[in-house]
C-alpha positions as CSV (number, residue, x, y, z in Angstrom):
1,X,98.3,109.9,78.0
2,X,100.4,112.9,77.4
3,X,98.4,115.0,80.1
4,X,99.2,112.7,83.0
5,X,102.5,112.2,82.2
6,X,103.0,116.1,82.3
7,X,101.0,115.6,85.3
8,X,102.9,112.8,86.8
9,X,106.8,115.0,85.9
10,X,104.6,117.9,87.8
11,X,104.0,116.2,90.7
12,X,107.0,115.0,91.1
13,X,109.0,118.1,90.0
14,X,106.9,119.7,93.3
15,X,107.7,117.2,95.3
16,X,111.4,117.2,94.6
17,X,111.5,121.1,95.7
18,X,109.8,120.7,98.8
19,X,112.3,117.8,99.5
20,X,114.5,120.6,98.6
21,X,113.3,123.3,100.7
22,X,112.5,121.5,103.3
23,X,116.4,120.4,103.6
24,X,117.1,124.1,103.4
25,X,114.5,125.0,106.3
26,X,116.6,122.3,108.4
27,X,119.9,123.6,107.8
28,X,118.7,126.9,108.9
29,X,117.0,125.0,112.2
30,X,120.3,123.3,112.8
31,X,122.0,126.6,112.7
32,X,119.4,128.4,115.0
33,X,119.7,125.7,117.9
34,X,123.3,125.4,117.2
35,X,123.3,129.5,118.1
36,X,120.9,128.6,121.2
37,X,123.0,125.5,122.5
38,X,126.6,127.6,121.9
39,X,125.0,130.7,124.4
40,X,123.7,128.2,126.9
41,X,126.6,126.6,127.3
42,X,128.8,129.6,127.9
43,X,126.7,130.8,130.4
44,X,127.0,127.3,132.2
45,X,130.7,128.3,132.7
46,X,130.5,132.2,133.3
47,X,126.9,133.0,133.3
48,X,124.9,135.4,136.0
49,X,122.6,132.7,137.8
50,X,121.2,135.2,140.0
51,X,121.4,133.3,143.1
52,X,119.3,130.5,141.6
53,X,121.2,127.1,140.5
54,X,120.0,124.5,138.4
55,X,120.1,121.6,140.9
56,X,118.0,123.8,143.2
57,X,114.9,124.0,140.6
58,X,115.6,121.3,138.3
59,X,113.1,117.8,139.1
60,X,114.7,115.2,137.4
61,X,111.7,112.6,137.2
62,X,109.4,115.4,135.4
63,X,112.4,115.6,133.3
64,X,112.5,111.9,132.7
65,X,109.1,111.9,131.9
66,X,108.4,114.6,129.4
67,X,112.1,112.8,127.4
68,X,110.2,109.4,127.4
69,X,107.6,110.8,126.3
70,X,109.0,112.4,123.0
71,X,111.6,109.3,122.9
72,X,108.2,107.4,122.7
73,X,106.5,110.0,120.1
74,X,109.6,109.6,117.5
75,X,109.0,105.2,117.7
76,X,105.7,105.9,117.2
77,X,105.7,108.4,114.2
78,X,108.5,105.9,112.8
79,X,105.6,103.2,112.6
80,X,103.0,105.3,111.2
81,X,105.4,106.1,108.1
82,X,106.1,102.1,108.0
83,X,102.3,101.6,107.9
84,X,102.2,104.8,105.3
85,X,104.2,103.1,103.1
86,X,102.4,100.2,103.3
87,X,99.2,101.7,102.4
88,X,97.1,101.1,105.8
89,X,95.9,104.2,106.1
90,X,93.5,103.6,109.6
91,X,97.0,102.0,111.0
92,X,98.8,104.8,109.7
93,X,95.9,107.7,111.5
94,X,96.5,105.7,114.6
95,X,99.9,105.7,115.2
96,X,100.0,109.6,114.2
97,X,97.6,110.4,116.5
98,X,99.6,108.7,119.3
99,X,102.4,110.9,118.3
100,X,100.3,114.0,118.8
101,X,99.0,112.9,122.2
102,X,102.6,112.4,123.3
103,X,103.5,115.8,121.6
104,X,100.9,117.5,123.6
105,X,101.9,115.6,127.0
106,X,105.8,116.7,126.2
107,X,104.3,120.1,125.9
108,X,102.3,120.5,128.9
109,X,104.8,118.8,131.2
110,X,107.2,122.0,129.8
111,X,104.5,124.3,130.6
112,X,104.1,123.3,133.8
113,X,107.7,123.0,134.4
114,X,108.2,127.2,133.4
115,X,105.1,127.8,135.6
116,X,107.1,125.9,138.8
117,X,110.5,128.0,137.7
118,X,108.5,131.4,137.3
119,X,106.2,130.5,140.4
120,X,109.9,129.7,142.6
121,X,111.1,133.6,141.2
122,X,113.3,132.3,137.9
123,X,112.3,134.4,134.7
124,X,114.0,135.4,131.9
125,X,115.1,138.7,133.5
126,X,116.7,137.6,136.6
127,X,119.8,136.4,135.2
128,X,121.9,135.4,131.4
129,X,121.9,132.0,132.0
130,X,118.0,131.4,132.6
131,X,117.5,134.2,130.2
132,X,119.1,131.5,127.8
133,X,117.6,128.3,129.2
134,X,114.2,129.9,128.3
135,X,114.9,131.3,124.8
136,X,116.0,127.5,124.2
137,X,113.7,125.5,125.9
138,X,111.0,128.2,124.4
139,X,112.0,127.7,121.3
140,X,112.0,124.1,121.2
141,X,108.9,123.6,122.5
142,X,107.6,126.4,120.1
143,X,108.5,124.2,117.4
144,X,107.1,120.5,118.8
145,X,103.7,122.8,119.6
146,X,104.3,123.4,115.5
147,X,105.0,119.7,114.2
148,X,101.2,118.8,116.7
149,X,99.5,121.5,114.3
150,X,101.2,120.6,111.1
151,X,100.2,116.7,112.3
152,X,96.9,117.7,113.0
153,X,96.5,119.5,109.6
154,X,97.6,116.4,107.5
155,X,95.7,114.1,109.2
156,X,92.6,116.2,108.9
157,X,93.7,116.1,105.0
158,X,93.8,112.8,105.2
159,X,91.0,111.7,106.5
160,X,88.7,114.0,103.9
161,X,90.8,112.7,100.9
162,X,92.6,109.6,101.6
163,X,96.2,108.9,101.6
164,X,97.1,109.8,98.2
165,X,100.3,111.1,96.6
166,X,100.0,114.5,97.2
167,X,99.4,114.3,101.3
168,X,102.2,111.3,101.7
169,X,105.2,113.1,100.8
170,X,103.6,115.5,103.1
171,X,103.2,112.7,105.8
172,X,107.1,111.9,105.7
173,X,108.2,115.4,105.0
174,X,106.8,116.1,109.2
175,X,108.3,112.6,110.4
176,X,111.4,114.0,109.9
177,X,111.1,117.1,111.3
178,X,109.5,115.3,114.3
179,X,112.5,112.9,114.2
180,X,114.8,116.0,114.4
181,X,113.0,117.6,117.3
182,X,113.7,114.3,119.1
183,X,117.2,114.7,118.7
184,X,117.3,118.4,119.6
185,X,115.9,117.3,122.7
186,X,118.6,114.9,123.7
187,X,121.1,117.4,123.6
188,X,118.8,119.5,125.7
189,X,118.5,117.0,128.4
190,X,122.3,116.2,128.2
191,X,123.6,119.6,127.7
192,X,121.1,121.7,129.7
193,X,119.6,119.4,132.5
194,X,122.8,116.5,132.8
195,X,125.6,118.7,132.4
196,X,124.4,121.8,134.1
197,X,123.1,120.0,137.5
198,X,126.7,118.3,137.4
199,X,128.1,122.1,136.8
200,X,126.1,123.7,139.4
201,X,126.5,120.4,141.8
């Protein structure tokens, strides 16, 4: 009895520091997109364009699409932590792996929409402000590319274990930073793509 408590007080001491750590990875995210937003927007107002404005390369329903689509990712991954909790793991695998799909379709929509900018001449030498729209736009998708692995990884964990204690802490550790990705976005699309086509209009 003594050795699982001291294992029970383990597993949760653990669990307490990656809560801990994780918190401390976000802050430091917050910061780095806070850096990334603060930039972009300057260079809205004053930036070098280099003869190429927004409203002249930027397709709105693509847009659209790839911000329903990780709208749509954040419900879903919200329902596969409900069914977590509630111990259905199949219902649970599902729902994740829905999230991932809709990860991946955000991602290639944002490939293909730097192909269509490079392809028109826009790269990040050509001016500050597109030098800026790419490190953030890179970087954010760098990071959704990230939370599909890290998915991919738990659910391959879960589906040789089981959902146990040790992978569903795990499980809701990556919701949120899913969850926070979704909001990153929205200022993206209201800072970047909303603002700067009523800038450049």
């Amino acid at each position: 009895m003594s050795h699982d408590a001291n294992t029970i007080d383990q597993r949760s001491h653990e669990g307490e520091l990656n809560k801990l750590g994780f918190w401390i990875f976000l802050t430091a995210e917050f910061s780095l997109f806070g850096t990334l937003f603060a930039a972009l927007i300057t260079l809205q107002h004053g930036g070098d364009y280099a003869g190429k404005m927004t409203t002249e390369l930027f397709e709105l329903p693509l847009i659209l699409i790839m911000t329903f689509a990780l709208l749509i990712s954040s419900y879903t991954c919200g329902i596969a932590i409900y069914y977590m909790r509630k111990e259905k793991e199949k219902l649970m695998m599902i729902w994740m792996i829905i999230t991932v799909l809709l990860g991946i379709v955000f991602v290639g929509f944002e490939i293909y929409e730097f192909t269509h900018y490079v392809h028109e001449g826009v790269n990040l030498s050509i001016g500050s402000y597109w030098s800026s729209f790419f490190i953030l736009l890179g970087t954010h998708g760098a990071h959704v590319s990230l939370g599909i692995v890290w998915i991919i990884c738990l659910l391959i964990q879960v589906a040789m274990r089981g959902l146990n204690k040790d992978n569903a802490p795990k499980l809701f550790i990556v919701s949120l930073y899913w969850h926070f990705l979704d909001v990153v976005w929205i200022f993206i699309f209201t800072a970047v793509y909303m603002i700067g086509m009523v800038f450049s209009g």
